[in-house]
C-alpha positions in Angstrom: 0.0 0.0 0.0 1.3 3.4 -1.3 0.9 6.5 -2.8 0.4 6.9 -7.0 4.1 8.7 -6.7 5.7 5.6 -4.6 4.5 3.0 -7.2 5.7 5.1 -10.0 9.1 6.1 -8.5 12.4 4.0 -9.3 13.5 3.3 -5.8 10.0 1.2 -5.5 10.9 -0.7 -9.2 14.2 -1.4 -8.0 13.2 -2.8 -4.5 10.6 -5.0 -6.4 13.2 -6.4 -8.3 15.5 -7.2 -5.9 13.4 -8.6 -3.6 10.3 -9.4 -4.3 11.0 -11.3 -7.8 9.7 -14.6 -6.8 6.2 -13.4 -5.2 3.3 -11.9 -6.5 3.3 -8.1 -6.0 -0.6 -6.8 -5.2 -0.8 -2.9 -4.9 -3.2 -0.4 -3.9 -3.1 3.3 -3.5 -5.6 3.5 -1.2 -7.1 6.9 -2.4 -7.9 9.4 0.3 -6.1 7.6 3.3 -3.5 10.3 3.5 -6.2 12.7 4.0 -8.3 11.3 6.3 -4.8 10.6 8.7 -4.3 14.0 7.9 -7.6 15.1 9.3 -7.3 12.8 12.4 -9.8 10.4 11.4 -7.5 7.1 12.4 -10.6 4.9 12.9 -13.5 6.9 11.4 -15.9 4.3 9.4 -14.5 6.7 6.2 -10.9 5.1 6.8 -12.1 1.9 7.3 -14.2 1.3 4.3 -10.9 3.3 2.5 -8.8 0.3 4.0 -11.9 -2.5 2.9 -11.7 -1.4 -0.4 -8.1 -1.8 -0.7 -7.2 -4.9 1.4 -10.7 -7.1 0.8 -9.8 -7.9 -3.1 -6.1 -8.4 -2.1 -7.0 -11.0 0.8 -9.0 -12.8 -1.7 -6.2 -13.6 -3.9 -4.1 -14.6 -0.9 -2.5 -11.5 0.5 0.2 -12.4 3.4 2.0 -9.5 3.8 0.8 -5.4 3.5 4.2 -3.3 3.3 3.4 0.1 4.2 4.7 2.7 1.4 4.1 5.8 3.2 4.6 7.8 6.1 1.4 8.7 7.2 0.4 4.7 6.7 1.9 3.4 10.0 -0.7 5.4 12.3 -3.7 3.0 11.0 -1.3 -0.4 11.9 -4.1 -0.7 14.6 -7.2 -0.5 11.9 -5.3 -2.2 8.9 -4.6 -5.4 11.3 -8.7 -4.9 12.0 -9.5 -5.2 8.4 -6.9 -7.8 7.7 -6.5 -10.3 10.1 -4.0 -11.1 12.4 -2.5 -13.7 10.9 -1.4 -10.7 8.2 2.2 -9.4 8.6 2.3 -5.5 8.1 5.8 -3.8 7.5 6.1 -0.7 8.9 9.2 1.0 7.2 9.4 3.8 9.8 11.6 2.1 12.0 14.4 1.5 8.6 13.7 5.1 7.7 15.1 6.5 10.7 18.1 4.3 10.9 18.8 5.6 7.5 18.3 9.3 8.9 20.6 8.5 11.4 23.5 7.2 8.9 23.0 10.1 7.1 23.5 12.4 9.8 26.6 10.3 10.8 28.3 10.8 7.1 27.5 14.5 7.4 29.4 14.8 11.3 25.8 16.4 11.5 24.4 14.4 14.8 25.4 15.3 17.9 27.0 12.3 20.3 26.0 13.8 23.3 23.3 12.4 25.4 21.4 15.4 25.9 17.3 16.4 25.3 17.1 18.3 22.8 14.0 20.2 21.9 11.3 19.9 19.5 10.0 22.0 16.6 7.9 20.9 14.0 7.6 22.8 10.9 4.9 22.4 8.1 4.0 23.9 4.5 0.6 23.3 5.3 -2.0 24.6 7.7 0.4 24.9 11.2 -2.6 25.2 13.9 -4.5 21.9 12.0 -1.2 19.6 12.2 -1.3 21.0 16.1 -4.8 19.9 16.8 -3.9 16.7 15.5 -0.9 15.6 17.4 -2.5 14.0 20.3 -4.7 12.5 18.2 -1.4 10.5 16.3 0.0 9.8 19.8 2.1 12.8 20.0 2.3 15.5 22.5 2.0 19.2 21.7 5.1 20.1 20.4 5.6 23.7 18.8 4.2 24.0 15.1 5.1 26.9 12.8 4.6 27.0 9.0 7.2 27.2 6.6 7.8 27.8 2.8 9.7 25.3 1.0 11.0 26.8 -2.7 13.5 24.1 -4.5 13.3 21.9 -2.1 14.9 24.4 0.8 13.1 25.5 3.9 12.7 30.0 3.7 
């Protein structure tokens, strides 16, 4: 399960490839799930039927295995395991993502080794006082949101 621009993106081609060769590939873009996450709806009836239409014909041809291709995916684990089954094994990449974030930071000299708190600021091009409202709602507390401008792919 992923967005239109996952499937169509090379990275996703290439990981098929290389590792799922030998298995039949299902996918679904589950239209509107981003936006009802976004909206805070984690088990509204609206994200469920969104989740029955994407996983019902996928269990019927034998679906084992939902690998979650987004980031706002993980926060319905709890509703997707509903729909699905137990017995279903859902990857949450989240977990691989930071890791890779880490690394990154590492190669750059950019992460700090100390073992202090730091503090948190979230920063959004959309609607700042909507992604607040919704934090605790995601299981987050209520860190500081501002809105930003991105322009090339740089923060302003």
């Amino acid at each position: 399960m992923a967005t239109p621009a996952t499937f169509q993106g090379e990275l996703y081609a290439s990981v098929v490839e290389r590792f799922a060769s030998d298995v039949a590939v299902l996918q679904d873009t589950c239209l509107g799930l981003v936006e009802e996450i976004e909206r805070g709806a984690l088990d509204a009836p609206s994200t469920r039927g969104i989740l029955d239409d994407a996983l019902r014909p996928m269990l019927g041809r034998g679906l084992d295995t939902v690998v979650l291709g987004c980031t706002h995916y993980p926060f319905v684990i709890p509703l997707i395991e509903e729909v699905a089954g137990k017995n279903i094994r859902v990857i949450d990449p989240a977990p691989a993502v930071a890791r890779q974030v880490e690394r990154r930071l590492v190669s750059k000299n950019a992460k700090s080794t100390r073992k202090t708190q730091g503090k948190i600021q979230l920063y959004t091009s959309g609607d700042a006082e909507r992604l607040a409202s919704i934090l605790p709602k995601l299981g987050f507390e209520n860190f500081p949101v501002e809105k930003t401008i991105l322009r090339n792919g740089n923060m302003l």
